[in-house]
C-alpha positions as CSV (number, residue, x, y, z in Angstrom):
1,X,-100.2,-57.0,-18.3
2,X,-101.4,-55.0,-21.7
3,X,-101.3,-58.1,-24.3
4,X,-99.1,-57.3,-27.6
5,X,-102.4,-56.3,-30.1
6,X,-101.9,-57.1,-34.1
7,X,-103.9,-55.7,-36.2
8,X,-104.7,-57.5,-39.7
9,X,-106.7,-54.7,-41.6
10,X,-108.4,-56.4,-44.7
11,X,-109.8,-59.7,-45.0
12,X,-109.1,-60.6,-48.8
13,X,-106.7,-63.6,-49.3
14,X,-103.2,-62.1,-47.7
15,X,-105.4,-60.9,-44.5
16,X,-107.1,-63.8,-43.8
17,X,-104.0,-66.3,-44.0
18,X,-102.0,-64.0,-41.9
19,X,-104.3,-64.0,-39.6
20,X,-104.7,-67.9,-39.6
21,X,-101.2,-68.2,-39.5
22,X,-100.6,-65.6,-36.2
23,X,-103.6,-66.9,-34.5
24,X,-102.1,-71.1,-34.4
25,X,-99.3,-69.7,-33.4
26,X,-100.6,-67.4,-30.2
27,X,-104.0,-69.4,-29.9
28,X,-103.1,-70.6,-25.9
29,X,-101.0,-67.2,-25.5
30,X,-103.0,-64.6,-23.3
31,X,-100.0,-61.8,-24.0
32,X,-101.0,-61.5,-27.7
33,X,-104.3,-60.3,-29.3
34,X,-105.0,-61.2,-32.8
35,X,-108.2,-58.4,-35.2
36,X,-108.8,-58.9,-38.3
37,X,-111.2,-55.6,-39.5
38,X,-112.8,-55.8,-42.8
39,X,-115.6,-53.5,-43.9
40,X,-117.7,-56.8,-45.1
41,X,-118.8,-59.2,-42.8
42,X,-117.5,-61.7,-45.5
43,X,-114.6,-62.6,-47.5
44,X,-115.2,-63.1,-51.8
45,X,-112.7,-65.5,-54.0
46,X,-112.2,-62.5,-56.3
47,X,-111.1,-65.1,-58.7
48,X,-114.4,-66.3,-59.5
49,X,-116.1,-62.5,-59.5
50,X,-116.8,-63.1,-63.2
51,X,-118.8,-66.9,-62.7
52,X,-121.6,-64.7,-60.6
53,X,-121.2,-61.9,-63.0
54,X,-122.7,-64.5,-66.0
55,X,-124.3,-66.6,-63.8
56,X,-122.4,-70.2,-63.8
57,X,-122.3,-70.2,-60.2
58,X,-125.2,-69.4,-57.5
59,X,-123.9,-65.9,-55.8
60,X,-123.3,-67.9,-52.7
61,X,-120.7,-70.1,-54.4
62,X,-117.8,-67.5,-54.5
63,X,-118.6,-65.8,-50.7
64,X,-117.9,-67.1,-47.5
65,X,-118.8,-65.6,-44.0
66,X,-116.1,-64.1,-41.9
67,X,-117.5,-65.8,-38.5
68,X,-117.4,-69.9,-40.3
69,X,-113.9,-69.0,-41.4
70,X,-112.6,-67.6,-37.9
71,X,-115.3,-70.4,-35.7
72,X,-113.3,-71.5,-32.8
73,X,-110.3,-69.6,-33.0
74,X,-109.1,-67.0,-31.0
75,X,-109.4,-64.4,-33.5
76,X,-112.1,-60.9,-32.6
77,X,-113.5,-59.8,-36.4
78,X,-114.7,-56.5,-37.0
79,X,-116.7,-54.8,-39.3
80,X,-115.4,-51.7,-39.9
81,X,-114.2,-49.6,-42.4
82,X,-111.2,-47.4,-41.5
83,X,-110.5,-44.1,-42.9
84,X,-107.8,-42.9,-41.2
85,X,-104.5,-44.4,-39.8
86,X,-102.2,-42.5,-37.1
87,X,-99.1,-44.5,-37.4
88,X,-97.4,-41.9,-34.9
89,X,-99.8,-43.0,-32.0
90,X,-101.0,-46.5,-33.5
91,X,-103.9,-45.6,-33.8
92,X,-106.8,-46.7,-36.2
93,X,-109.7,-44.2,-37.0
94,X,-113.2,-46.4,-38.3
95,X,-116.5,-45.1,-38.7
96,X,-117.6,-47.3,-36.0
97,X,-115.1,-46.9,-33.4
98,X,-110.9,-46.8,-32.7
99,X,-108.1,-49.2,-32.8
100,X,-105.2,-49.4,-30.8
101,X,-102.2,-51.5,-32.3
102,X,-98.6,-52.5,-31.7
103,X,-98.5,-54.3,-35.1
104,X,-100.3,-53.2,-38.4
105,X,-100.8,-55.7,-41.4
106,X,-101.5,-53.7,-44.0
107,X,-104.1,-56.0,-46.7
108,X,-106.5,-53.8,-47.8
109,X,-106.3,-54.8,-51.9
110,X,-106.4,-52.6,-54.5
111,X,-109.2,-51.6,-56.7
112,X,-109.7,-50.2,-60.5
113,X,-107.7,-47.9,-62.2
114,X,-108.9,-45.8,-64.8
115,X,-105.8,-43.8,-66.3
116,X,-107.8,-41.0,-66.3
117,X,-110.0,-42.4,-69.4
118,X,-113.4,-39.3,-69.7
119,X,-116.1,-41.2,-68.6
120,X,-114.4,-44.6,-67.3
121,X,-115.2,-43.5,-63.7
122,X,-118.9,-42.8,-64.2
123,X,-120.2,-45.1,-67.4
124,X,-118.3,-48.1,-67.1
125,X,-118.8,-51.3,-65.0
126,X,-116.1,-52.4,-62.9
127,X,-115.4,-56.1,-61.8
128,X,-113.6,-55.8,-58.6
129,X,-115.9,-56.6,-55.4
130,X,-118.5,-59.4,-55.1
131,X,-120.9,-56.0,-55.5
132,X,-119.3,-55.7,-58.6
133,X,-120.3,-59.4,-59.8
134,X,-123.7,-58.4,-58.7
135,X,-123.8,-55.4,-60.2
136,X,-123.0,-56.4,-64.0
137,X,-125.5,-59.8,-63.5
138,X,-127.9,-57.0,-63.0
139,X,-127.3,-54.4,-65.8
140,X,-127.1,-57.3,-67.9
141,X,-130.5,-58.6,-67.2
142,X,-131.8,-55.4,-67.1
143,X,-130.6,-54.7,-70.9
144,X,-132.0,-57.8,-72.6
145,X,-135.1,-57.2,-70.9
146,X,-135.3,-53.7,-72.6
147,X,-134.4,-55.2,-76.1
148,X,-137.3,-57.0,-76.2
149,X,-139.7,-54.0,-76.1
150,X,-137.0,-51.6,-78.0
151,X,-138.4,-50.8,-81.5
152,X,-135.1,-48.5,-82.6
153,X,-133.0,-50.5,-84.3
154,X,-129.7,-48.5,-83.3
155,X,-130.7,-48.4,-79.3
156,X,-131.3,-52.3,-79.5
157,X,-128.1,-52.9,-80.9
158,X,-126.3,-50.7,-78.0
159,X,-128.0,-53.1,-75.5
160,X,-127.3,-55.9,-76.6
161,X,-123.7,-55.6,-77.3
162,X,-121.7,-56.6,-74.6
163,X,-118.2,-55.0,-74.1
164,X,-115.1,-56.2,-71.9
165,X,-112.3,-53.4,-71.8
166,X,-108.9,-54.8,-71.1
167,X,-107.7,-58.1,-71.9
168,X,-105.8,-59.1,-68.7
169,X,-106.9,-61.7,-66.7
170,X,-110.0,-60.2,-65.4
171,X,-111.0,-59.2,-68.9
172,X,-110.2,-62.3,-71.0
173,X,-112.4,-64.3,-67.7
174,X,-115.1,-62.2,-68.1
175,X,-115.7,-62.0,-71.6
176,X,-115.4,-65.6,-71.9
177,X,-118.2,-66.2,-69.3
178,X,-120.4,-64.1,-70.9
179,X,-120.0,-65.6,-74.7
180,X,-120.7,-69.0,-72.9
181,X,-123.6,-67.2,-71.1
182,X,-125.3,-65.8,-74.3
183,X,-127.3,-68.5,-75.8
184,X,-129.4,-69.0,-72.2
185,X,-129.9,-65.3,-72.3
186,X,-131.1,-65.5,-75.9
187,X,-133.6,-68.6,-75.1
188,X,-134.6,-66.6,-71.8
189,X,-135.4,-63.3,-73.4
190,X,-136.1,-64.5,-77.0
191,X,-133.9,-62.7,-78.7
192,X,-132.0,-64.1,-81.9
193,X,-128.0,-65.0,-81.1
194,X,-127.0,-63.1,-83.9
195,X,-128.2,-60.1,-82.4
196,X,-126.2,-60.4,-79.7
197,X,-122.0,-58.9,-80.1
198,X,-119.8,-59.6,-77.4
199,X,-116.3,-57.3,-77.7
200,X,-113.1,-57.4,-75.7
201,X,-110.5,-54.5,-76.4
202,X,-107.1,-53.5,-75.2
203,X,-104.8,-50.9,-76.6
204,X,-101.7,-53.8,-76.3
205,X,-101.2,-56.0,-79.6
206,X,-101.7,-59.4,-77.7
207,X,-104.0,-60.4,-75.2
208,X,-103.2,-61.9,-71.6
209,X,-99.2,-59.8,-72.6
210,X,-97.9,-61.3,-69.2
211,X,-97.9,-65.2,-71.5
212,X,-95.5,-66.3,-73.7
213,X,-97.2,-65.8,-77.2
214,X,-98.1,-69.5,-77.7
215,X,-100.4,-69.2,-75.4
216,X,-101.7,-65.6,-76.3
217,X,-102.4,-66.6,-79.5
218,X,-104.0,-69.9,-78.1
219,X,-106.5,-67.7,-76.0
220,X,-107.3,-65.3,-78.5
221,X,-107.9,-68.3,-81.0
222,X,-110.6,-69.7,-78.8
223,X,-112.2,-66.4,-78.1
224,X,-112.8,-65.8,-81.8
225,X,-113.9,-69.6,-82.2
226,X,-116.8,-68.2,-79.4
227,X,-117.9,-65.3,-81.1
228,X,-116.1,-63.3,-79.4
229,X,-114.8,-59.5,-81.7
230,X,-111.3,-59.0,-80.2
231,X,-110.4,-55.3,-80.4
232,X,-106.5,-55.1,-80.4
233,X,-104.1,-52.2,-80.5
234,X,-106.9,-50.2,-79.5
235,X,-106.7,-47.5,-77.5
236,X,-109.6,-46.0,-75.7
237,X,-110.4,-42.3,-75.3
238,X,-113.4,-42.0,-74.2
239,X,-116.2,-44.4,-72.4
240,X,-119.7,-42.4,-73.1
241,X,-123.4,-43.9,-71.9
242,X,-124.1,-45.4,-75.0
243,X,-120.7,-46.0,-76.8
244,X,-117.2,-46.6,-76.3
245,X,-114.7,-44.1,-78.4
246,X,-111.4,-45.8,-79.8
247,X,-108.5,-44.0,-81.4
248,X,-108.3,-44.0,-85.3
249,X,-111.6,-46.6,-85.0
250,X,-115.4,-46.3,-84.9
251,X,-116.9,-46.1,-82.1
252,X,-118.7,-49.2,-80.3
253,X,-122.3,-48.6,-79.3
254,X,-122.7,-50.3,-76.3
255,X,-124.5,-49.9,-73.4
256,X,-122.4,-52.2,-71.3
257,X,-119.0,-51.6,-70.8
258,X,-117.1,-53.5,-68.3
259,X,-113.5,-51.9,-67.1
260,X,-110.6,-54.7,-66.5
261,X,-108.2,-52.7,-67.5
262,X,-105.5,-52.1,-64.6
263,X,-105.9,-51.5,-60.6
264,X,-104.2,-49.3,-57.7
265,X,-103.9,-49.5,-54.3
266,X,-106.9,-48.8,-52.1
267,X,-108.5,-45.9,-50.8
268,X,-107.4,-46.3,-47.5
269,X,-103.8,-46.6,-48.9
270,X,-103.6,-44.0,-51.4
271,X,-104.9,-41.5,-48.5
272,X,-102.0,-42.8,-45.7
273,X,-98.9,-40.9,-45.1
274,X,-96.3,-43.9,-46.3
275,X,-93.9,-44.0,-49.0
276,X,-95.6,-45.1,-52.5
277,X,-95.1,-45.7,-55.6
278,X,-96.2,-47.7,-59.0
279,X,-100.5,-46.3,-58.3
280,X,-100.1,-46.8,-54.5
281,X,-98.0,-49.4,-53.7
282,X,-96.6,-49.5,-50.4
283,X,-92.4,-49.9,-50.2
284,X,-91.4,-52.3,-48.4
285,X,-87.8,-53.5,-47.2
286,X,-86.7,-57.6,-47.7
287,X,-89.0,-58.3,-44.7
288,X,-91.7,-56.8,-46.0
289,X,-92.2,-53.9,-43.8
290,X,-93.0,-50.4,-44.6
291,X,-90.6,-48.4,-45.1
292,X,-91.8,-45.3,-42.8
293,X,-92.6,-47.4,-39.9
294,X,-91.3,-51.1,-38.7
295,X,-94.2,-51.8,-36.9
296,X,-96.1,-51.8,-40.0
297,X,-96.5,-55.0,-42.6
298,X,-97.7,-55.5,-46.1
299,X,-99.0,-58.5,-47.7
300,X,-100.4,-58.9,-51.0
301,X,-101.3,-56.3,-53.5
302,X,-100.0,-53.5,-51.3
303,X,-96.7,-54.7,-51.9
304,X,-94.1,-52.5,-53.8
305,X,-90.4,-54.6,-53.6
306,X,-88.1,-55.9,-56.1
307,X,-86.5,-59.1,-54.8
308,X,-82.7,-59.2,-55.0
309,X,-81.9,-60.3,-59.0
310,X,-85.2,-59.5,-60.2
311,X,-86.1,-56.3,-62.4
312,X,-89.8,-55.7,-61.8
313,X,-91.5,-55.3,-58.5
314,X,-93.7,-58.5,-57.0
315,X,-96.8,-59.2,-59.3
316,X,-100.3,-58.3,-58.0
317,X,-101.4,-61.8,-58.2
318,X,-103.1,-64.0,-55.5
319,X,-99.7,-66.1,-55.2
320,X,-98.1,-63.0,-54.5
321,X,-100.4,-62.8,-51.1
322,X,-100.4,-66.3,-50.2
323,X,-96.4,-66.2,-50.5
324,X,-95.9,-63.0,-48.6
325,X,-98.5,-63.9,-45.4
326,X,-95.7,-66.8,-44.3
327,X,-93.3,-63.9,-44.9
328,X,-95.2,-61.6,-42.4
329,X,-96.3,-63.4,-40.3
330,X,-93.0,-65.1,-38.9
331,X,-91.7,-62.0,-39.4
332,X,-93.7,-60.5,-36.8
333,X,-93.5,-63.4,-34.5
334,X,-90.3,-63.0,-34.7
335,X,-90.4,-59.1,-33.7
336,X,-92.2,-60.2,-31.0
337,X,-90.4,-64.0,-29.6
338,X,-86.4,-62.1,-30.1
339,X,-86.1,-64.2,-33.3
340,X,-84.2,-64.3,-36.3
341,X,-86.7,-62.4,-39.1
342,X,-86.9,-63.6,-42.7
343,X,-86.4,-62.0,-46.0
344,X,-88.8,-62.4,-48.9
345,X,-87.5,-64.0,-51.9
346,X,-90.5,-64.9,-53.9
347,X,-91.0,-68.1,-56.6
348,X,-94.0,-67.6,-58.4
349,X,-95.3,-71.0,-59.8
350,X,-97.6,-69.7,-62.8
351,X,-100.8,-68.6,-63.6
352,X,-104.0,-69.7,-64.8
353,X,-107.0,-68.5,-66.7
354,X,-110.2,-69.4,-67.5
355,X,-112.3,-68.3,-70.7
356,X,-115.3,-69.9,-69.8
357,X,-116.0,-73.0,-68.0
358,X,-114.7,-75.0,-70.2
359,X,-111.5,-73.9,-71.3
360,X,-107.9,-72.1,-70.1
361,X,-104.4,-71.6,-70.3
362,X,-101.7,-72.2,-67.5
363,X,-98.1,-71.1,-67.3
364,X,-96.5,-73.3,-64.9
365,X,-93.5,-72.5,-63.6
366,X,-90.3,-74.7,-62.6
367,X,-86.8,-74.0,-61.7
368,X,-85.6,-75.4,-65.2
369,X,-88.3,-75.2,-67.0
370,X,-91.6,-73.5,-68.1
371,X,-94.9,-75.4,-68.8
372,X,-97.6,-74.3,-71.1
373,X,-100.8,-75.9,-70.7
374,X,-104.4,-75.6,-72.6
375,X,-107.6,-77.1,-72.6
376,X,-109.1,-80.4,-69.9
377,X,-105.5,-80.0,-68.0
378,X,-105.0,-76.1,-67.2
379,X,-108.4,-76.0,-66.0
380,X,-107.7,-79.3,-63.8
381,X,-105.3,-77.0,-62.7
382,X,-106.9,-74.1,-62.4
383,X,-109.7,-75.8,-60.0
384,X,-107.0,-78.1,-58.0
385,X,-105.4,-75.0,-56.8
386,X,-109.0,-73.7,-55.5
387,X,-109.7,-76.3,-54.0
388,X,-106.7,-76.2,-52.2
389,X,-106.8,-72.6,-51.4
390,X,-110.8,-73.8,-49.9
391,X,-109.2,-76.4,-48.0
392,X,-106.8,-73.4,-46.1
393,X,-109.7,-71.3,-45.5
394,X,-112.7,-73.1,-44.8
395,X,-111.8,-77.2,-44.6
396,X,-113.7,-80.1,-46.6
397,X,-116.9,-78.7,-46.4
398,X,-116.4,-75.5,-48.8
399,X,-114.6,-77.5,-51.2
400,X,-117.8,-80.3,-51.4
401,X,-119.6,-77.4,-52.4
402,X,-117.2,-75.7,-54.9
403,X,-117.3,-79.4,-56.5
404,X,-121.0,-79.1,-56.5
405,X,-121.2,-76.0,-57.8
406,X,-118.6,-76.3,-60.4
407,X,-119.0,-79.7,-61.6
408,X,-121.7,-81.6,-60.2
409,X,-124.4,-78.4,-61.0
410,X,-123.7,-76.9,-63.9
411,X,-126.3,-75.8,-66.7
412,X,-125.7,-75.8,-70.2
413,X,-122.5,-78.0,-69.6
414,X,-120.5,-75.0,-68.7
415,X,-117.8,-77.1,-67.2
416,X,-114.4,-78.5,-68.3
417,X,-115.6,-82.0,-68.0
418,X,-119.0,-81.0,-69.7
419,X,-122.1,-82.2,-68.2
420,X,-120.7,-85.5,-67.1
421,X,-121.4,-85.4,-63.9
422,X,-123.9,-82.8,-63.6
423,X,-127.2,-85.0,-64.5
424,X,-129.6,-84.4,-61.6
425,X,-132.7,-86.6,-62.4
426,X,-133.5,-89.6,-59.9
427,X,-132.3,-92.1,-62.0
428,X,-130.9,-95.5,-60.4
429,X,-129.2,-98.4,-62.4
């Protein structure tokens, strides 16, 4: 007998609890075959890009090996990368080799958007993939270390100005690690502080615009507390080498310009023949299946569906993908056991963001009320809901060393509970 094959393509955070969540369910079944194909042989909390990015985390911290999070389940990973998908014949196309499936999960993520900005594509940084993370740590490095020997007093101000475009949640992370990060760059490279300008800019009037303005204003408040030059209602028309153009402002000279500014579907998905819309989302119906082909699920950011009563589609957020893999996934048991399917009617619980290590804002959600939280406790939260999403993924031991690495070893007491904990001489009393 020909077991049922699914197909889980992506190994972000919808793909990789979907595929958990099929495997305990067909583990002792020898009808059913469960693939997860991802074209890295490991899985990055894209949460915590921007911690490698300005270096408050080892690059270890924020990566985790496909094979320790699939050990002893009956789960066949591949590295691959596929390029094409033939729905008509179920059939996926990889550089490496072919895929036969009855049922497609389709979790591929999404990846920057630059609204057709001259130069975005080419000059600026992007902070998407742990590459990405590594990528900026790099360019970063790489332009204090040619301050130091730059005698033009114009070309040393361009590299060491530091520039965050968008001020999302990516972009208000990013720039807050790197004003925290400035000082050890200084001592490392001898350069004066003062030298050193650190800008975040979005063309909207408020930064982190998904919050209710207490806590915009909160955010943006403690940016300018760190030094940060907050660039609002500023629209940008061109990103150049050396500078980034505004309208109606002076250009920045910069020679690091990170893009956070929006993000679409994948490559993979904006090249498949399925219905799309909103930068190459995938429409789905109430159980999450594409609307071209019912053999085919989405989970995550690929989503495009507006639950009953609501007025804008499901956020790209990682709840969002942790929600929606239940969804799927007994959706395609179902398909499979006869059984009654589900719909998906999403309740997002909040968000929360970090600017720096030792600071954030939280909007929890309730079904009477709405919390806003700032400071020690929306980063308590911020790390409890980590930890928990380690303990789903990996166990105990990945969360002992997210502890270590996020509060136990820390330098220059970039941590919500300072250096506290983080002493690390012999010392017995």
């Amino acid at each position: 007998m020909t077991p049922i094959k699914i197909i889980i393509l992506g190994a972000g955070y919808g793909g990789i609890l979907t595929a958990k969540k099929l495997e305990k369910t067909f583990r002792k079944r020898e009808d059913v075959e469960v693939t997860i194909i991802d074209k890295n042989t490991y899985h990055a909390m894209l949460t915590e890009l921007h911690e490698v990015a300005a270096e408050r985390v080892p690059r270890e911290a924020i990566r985790i090996d496909l094979d320790k999070i699939f050990a002893k389940r009956n789960i066949t990973v591949v590295h691959d990368e596929i390029m094409e998908i033939d729905f008509e014949n179920k059939i996926l196309e990889g550089k490496v080799d072919k895929y036969e499936y009855d049922y497609l999960v389709l979790a591929t993520g999404s990846k920057p958007t630059f609204f057709d900005t001259p130069g975005a594509n080419t000059n600026a940084l992007t902070l998407w993939t742990y590459a990405d993370a590594l990528r900026i740590n790099n360019h970063i490095h790489k332009m204090f270390q040619l301050a130091t020997s730059e005698l033009d007093p114009e070309k040393r101000k361009a590299m060491l100005s530091l520039a965050v475009i968008g001020s999302g949640f990516t972009g208000v992370e990013m720039v807050g690690e790197l004003a925290e990060w400035k000082d050890r760059l200084c001592r490392t490279y001898n350069i004066h502080p003062d030298e050193v300008g650190i800008h975040v800019i979005d063309m909207l009037p408020k930064v982190l615009p998904i919050f209710d303005d207490v806590l915009s204003d909160k955010a943006e408040a403690y940016m300018r507390k760190m030094g940060i030059q907050v660039h609002l209602s500023s629209a940008i028309t061109a990103v150049n080498e050396d500078s980034i153009e505004m309208k109606g402002r002076e250009p920045l000279m910069t020679r690091t310009a990170i893009w956070a500014a929006g993000i679409e579907g994948s490559d993979l998905i904006e090249g498949i023949s399925l219905e799309k819309v909103a930068r190459n989302r995938v429409k789905t119906d109430k159980y999450l299946r594409s609307l071209d082909h019912e053999d085919v699920f989405v989970v995550g950011d690929n989503i495009f569906y507006i639950p009953e009563g609501h007025e804008r589609p499901v956020p790209q957020m990682v709840e969002n993908a942790e929600i929606s893999h239940e969804v799927v996934s007994h959706n395609i048991i179902g398909q499979i056991d006869n059984k009654e399917m589900v719909e998906f009617k999403p309740e997002f619980h909040g968000a929360m963001v970090s600017i720096g290590g030792r600071y954030g804002v939280a909007e929890l959600n309730t079904k009477n009320r709405k919390f806003h939280l700032s400071g020690f406790f929306a980063m308590f939260i911020k790390h409890f809901v980590n930890i928990m999403y380690f303990m789903k993924i990996c166990g105990i031991n990945k969360v002992w060393t997210y502890l270590l690495h996020e509060i136990f070893h820390v330098d220059d007491r970039r941590s919500f509970v300072g250096g506290t904990f983080s002493k690390r001489s012999p010392n017995f009393f």
